[in-house]
N, C-alpha and C positions, 0 to 999 in steps of 0.2 A: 504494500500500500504506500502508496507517495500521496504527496499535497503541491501545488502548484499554483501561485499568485504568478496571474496574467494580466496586462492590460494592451487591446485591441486602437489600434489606429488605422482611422480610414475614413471610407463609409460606415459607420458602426455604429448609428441613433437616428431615430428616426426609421428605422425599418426591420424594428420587430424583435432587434437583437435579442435583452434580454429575456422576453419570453421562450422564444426559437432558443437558444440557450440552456433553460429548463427544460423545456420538453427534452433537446438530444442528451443532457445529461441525464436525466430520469430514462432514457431510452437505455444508455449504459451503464445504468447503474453505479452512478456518480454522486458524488453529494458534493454543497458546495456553497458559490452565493456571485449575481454579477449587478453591476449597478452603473448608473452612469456617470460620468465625472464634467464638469465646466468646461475643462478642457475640448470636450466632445468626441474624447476617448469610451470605451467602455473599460471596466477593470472588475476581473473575476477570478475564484478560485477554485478549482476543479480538484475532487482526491478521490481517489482510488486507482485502481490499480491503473499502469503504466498504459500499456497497451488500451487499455478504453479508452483514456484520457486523449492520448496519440487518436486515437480515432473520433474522437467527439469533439476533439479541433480543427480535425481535415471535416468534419460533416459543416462545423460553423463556418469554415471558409469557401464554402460552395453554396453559402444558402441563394436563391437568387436575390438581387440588390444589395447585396454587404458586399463590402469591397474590402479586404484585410490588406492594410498597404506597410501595416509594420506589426510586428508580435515579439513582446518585450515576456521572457518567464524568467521566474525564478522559482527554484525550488526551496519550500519552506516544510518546518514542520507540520504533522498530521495533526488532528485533534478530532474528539469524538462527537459526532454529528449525524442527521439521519436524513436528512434531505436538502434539497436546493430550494436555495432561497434567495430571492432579487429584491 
């Protein structure tokens, strides 16, 4: 199990992100949290295991109208949690 603060620049507010977000992490069985920032970045934290993660990043960058024009991670520690939350 890994944990992972991300924040999304691009096209990334304004079309759905956070929600679409939830759903594909609840799709993978992911817990976690995305929110929007001033900036007009999104900034979110995905955890569990590796490989879902990996794949429920490539699902948000194909959503149609988001445009992912930079993806900033880092890896942090886990903490205990039961679902995603925006």
């Amino acid at each position: 199990m890994t944990r992972w603060h991300i924040t999304l620049s691009g096209r990334v507010q304004g079309v759905g992100l956070r929600f679409r977000t939830k759903m594909a992490a609840q799709q993978y069985g992911l817990t976690g949290w995305a929110r929007n920032l001033d900036s007009g970045d999104v900034e979110l934290e995905l955890q569990g295991e590796q490989y879902k993660i990996d794949a429920c990043l490539e699902h948000i960058r194909s959503l149609p109208g988001v445009r992912v024009e930079f993806l900033c991670a880092e890896e942090i520690p886990t903490i205990p949690e039961k679902h995603f939350r925006i």
